[in-house]
Structures are given as C-alpha cells and as structure tokens.
BAFI-3210 file (N, C-alpha, C; in Angstrom, 3 decimals, decimal comma, padded with zeros to 6 digits):
// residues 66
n [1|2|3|4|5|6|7|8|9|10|11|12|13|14|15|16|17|18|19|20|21|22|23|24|25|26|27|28|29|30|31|32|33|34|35|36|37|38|39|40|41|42|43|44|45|46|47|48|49|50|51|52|53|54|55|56|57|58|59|60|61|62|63|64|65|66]
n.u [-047,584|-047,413|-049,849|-051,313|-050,725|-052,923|-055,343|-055,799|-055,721|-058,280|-060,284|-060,225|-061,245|-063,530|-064,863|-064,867|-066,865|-069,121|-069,686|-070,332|-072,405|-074,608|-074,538|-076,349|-075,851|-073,289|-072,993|-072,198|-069,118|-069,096|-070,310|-067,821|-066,111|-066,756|-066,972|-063,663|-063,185|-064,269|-062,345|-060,068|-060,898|-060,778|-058,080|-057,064|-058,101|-057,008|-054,391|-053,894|-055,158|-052,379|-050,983|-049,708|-052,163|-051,005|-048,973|-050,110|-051,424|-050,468|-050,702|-049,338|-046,641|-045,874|-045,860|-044,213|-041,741|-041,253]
n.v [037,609|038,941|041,848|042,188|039,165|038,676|039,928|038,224|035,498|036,103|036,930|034,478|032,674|033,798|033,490|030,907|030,104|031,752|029,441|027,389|027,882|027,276|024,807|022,236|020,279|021,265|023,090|023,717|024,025|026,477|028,161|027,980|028,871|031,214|032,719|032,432|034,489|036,611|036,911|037,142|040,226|041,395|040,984|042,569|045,143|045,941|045,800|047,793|049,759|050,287|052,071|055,442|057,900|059,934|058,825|057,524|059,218|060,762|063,482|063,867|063,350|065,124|067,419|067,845|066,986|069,641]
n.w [033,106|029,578|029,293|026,571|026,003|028,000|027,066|024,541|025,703|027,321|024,723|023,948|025,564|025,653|023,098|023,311|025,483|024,391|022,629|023,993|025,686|024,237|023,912|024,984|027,777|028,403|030,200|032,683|032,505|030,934|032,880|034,171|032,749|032,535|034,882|034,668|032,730|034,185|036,262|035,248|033,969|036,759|037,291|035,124|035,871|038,042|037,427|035,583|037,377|038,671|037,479|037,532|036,345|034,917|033,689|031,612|030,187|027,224|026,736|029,342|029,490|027,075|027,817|029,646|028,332|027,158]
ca.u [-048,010|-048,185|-051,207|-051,573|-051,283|-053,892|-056,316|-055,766|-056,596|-059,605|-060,945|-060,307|-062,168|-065,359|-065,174|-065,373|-067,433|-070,400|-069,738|-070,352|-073,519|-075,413|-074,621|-076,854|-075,133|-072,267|-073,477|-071,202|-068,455|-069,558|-069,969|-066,413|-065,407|-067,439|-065,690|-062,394|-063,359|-064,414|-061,304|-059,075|-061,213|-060,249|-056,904|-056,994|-058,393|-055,756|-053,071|-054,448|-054,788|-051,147|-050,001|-050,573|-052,899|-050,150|-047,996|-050,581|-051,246|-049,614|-050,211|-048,503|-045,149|-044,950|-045,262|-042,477|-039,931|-040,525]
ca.v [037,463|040,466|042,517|041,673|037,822|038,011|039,778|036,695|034,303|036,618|036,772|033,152|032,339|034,496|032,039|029,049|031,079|031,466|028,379|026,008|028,104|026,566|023,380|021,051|019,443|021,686|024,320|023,829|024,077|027,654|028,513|027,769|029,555|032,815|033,145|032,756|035,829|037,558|036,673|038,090|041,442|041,847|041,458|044,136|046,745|045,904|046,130|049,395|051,139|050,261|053,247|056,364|058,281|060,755|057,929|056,603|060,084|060,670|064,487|064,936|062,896|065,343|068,444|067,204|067,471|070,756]
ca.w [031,726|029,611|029,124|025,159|025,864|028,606|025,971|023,924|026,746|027,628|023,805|023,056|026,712|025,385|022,019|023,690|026,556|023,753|022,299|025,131|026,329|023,593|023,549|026,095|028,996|029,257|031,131|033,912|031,605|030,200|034,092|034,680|031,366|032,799|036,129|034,839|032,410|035,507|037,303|034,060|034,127|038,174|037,187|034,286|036,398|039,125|036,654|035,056|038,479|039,337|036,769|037,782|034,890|034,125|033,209|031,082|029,232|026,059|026,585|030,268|028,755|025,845|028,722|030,222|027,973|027,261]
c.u [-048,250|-049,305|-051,966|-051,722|-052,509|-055,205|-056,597|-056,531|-058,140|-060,679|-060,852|-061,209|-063,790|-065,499|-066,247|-066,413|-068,901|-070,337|-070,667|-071,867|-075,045|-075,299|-075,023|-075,904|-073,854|-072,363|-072,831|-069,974|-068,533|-069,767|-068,939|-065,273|-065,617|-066,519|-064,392|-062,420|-063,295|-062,943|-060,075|-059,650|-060,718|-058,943|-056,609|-056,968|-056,891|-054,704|-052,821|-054,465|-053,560|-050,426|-050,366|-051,379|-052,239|-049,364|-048,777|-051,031|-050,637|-049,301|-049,115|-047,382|-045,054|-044,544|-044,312|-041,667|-040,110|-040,383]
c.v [038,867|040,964|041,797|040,231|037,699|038,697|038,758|035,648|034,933|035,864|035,133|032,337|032,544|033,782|031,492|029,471|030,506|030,520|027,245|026,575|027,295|025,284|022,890|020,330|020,040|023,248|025,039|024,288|026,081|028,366|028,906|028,755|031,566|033,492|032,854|033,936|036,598|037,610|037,723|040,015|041,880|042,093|042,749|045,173|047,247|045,925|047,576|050,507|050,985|051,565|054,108|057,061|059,419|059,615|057,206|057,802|060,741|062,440|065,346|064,811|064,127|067,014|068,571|067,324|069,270|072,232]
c.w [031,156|029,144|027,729|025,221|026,945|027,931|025,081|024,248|026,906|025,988|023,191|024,244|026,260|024,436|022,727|024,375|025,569|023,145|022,932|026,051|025,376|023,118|025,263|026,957|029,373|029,244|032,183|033,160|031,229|031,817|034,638|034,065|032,297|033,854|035,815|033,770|033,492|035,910|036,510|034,391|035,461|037,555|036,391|035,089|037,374|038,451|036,141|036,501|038,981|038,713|036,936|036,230|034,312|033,369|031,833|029,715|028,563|026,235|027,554|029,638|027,793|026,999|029,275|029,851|027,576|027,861]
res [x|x|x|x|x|x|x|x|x|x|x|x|x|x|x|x|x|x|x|x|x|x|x|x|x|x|x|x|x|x|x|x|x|x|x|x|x|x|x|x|x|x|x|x|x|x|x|x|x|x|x|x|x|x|x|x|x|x|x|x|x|x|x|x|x|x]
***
C-alpha cells in the first residue's frame, strides 16, 4: 500500500479512534481502533528506515549531479 494511502487509513482510524472513546459501551472498540494505529506507526518507521537518509535528502541528490 503506498505511504499516502496508509496516512489516510491512519488519519481516518484517529477519527473514529476519538469518536468511539466517548461513547459508553464501546470501549473495546476504541481499544481495537488504538492498536491498529500503533501497528500502522511500526510500519511507518520500518518503511522510513528502509531508505537510506542520503536518499531521502534533497541536498545530497543536488551534490551529486554536480
């Protein structure tokens, strides 16, 4: 999935996320919501450290060419 749609899923998770913490009886629900946030953030990081941090800075690329 790429990066931009799993911000999506994340920010439409945290919605419902605070939604469902204030409403009575679904608690569990808003539990379930939390850890699959969590689970998204693991992945981020683990996606983010796969590139090295030259690859990711705009200024080594422009050293490079010349």
């Amino acid at each position: 999935m790429p990066l931009n749609n799993l911000d999506t899923v994340r920010d439409t998770l945290a919605g419902i996320h605070a939604d469902l913490k204030r409403v009575p009886g679904l608690e569990l629900a808003a539990e379930l919501i939390e850890t699959a946030l969590l689970e998204i953030a693991v992945v981020e990081r683990r996606r983010i450290a796969r590139f090295p941090a030259a690859m990711l800075d705009a200024r080594a690329h422009m050293r490079s060419k010349n």
